[in-house]
C-alpha positions in Angstrom: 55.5 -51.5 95.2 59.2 -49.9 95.6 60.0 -51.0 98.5 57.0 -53.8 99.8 53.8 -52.5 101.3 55.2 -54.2 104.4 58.2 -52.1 104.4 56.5 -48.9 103.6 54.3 -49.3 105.9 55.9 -50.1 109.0 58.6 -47.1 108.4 55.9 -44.7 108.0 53.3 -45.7 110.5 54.3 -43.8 113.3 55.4 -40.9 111.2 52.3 -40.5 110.3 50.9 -40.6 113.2 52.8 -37.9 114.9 52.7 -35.8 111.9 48.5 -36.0 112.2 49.3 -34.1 116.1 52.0 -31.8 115.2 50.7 -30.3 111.7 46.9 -30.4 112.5 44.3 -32.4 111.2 43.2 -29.7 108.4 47.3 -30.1 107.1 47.2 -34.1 107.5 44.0 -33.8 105.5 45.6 -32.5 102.6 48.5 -35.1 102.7 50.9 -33.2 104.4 51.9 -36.3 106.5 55.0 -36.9 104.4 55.6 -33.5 104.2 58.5 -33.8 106.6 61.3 -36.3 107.4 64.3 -34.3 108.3 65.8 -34.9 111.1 64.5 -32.8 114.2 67.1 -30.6 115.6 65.9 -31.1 119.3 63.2 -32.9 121.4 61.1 -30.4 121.2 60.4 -31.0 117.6 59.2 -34.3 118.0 55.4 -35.1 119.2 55.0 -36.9 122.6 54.2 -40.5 121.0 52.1 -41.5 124.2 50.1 -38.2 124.1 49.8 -39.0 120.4 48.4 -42.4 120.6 45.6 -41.2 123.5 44.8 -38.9 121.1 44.1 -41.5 118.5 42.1 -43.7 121.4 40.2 -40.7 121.8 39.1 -39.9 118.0 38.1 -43.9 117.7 36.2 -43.5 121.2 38.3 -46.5 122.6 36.5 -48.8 124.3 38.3 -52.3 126.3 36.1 -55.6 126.8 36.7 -57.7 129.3 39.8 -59.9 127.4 41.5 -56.3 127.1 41.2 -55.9 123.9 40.4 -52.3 122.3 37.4 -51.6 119.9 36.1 -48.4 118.4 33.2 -47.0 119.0 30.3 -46.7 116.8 29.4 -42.9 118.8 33.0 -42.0 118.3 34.2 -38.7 116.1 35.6 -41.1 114.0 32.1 -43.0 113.6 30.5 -39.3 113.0 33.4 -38.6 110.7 32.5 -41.3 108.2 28.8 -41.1 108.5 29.1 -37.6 107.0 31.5 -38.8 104.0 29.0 -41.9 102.9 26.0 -39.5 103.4 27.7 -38.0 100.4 28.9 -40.7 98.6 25.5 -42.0 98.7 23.9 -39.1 97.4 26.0 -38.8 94.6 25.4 -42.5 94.1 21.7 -42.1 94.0 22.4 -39.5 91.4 24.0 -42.0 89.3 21.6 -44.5 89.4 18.9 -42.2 88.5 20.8 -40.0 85.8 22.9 -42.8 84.5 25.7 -40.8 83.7 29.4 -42.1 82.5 30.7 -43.6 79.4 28.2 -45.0 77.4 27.6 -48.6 77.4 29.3 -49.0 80.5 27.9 -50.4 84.1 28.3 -48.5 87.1 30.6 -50.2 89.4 32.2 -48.8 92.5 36.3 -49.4 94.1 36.9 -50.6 97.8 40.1 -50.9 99.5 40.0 -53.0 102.3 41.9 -52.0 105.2 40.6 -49.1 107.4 38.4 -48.8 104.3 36.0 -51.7 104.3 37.3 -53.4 107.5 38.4 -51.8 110.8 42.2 -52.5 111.9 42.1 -50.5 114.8 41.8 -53.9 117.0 45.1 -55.3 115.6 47.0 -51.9 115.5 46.1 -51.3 119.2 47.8 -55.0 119.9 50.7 -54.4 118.0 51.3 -51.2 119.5 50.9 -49.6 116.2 54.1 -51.5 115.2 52.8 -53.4 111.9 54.4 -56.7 110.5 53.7 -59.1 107.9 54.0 -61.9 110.4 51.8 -60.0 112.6 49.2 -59.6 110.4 49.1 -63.0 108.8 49.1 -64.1 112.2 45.8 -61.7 112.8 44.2 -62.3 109.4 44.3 -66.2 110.1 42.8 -66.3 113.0 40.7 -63.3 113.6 38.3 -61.2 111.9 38.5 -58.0 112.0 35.1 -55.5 112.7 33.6 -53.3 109.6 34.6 -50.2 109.1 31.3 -48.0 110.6 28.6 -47.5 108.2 30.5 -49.2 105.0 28.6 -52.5 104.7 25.1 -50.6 104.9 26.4 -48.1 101.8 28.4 -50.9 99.9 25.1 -53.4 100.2 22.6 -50.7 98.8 24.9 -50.2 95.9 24.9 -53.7 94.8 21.1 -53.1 95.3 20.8 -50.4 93.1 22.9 -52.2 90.1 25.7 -51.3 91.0 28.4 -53.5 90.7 31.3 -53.6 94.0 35.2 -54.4 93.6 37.8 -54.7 96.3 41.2 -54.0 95.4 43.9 -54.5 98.2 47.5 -53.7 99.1 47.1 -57.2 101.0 49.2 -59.9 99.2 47.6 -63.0 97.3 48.3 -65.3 99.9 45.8 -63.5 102.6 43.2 -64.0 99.9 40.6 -66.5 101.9 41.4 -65.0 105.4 40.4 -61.7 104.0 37.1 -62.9 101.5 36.4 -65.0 105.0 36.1 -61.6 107.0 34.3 -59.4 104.5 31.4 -61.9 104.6 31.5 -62.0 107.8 31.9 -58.2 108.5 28.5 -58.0 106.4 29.5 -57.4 103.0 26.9 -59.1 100.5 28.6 -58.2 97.2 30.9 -61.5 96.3 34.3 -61.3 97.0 35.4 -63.3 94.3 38.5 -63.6 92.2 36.7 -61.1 89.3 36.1 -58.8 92.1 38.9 -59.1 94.6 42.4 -57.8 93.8 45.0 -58.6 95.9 48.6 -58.2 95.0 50.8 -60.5 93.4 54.3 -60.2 93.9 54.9 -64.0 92.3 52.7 -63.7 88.9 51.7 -59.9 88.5 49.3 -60.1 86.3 49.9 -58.8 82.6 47.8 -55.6 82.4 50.1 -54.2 85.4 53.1 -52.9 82.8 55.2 -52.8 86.1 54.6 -56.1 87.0 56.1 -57.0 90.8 57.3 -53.7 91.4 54.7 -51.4 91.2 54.1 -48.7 93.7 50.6 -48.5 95.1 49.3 -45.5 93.1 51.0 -47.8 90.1 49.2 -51.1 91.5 45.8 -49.6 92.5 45.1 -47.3 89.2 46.4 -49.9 87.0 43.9 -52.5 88.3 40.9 -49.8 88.2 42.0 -49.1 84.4 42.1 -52.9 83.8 38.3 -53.0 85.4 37.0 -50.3 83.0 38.7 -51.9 80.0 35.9 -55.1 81.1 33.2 -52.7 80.6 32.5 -50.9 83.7 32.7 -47.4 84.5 34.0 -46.4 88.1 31.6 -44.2 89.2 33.5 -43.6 93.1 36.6 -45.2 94.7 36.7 -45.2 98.2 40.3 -45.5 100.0 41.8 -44.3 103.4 45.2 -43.3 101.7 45.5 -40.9 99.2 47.5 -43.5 97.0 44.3 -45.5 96.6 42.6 -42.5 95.2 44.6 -41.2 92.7 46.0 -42.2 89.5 42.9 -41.7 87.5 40.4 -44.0 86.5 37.5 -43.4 88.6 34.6 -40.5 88.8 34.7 -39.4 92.1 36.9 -40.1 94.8 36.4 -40.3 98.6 39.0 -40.2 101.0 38.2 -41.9 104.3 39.8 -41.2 107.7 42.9 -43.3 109.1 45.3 -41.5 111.7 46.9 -44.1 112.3 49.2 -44.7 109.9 50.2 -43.5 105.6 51.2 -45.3 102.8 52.8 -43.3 100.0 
């Protein structure tokens, strides 16, 4: 990626966020969050951040245990939000499995991102103030597993079921490999995370079907490695992502964008 996830990332995280407020959630739907980065001519111009982040606490329906630490809530909108995307997903799954449809020869399989995708950050963007690091995250990652995204397990475990076969890719580097195969399992997720179904990114030894090698962009990185899994005989039948760069690019049959206010990565 041009420059590091990390980088991206933590530049854009709170643009994004007040972008979601003061465009509307229909424009931030269509990707409009990095619409905008002039400079604003007054104060006026910019979003109240604190205003913005009860907002966010709001759509997640924030809840606080007794150690202080923030959770979602599986009644929130954002909970209702995602039921209503996997109730389509899934019936456009079933439709595969009993139409088998897609390039001939080829086994179903489907594409999972991981963060805000598969598992729920919202815990460890709440303690960092929405302020991501890499040290901050390795930190979290080590020691601490993070919730499942609502709903995702249940959907990702019937597809195994129903022959399908389930690949993570991940803008998370190679090093956070067992912290993060660690959680999925524990976060419910039956299908294997192993190293044929888990990419993670390699910055030291990209691997040679990436023509971009270390510096990839995400789009680059995440449709490269979906392009490598068809080329093993599999045909992508959905691709599940939060950001739009882990949907496009190609090399899938449907995609489906799940909800993340809180932050974007181009």
């Amino acid at each position: 990626m041009q420059p590091s996830l990390a980088s991206k990332r933590k530049r854009t995280r709170i643009a994004a966020v007040t972008a979601a407020v003061a465009l509307g959630t229909g424009l931030y739907a269509a990707g409009a969050a990095s619409a905008d980065h002039s400079a604003p001519r007054s104060d006026k111009e910019i979003p109240n951040l604190t205003k913005v982040t009860d907002k966010i606490k709001a759509y997640y329906g924030d809840t606080v245990d007794k150690k202080g630490q923030h959770y979602a809530s599986p009644d929130s909108n954002y909970a209702k939000q995602l039921a209503d995307i996997q109730k389509k997903a899934k019936a456009q799954l079933e439709r595969t499995v009993k139409n088998k449809p897609g390039k001939k020869g080829a086994k179903p399989a489907i594409v999972l991102d991981v963060d805000d995708t598969t598992l729920l950050t919202y815990n460890y963007e709440l303690q960092q103030g929405f302020s991501f690091t890499p040290a901050s995250q390795d930190a979290y990652l080590k020691s601490t597993d993070m919730g499942p995204v609502f709903g995702m397990p249940q959907l990702v475990n019937w597809a195994q079921s129903k022959g399908i076969t389930v690949f993570y890719v991940t803008g998370r580097d190679e090093h956070q490999r067992d912290w993060s195969v660690r959680n999925l399992k524990n976060a419910g997720y039956k299908p294997a995370a192993d190293p044929a179904h888990f990419f993670l990114k390699n910055k030291k030894t990209p691997p040679a079907y990436l023509p971009c090698g270390a510096s990839c962009t995400t789009v680059e990185y995440k449709s490269g490695t979906r392009k490598h899994i068809e080329s093993e005989g599999y045909d992508i039948v959905a691709n599940f992502g939060d950001q739009y760069s882990d949907l496009t690019g190609g090399y899938a049959n449907h995609t489906y964008k799940l909800p993340n206010p809180m932050y974007f990565l181009p």
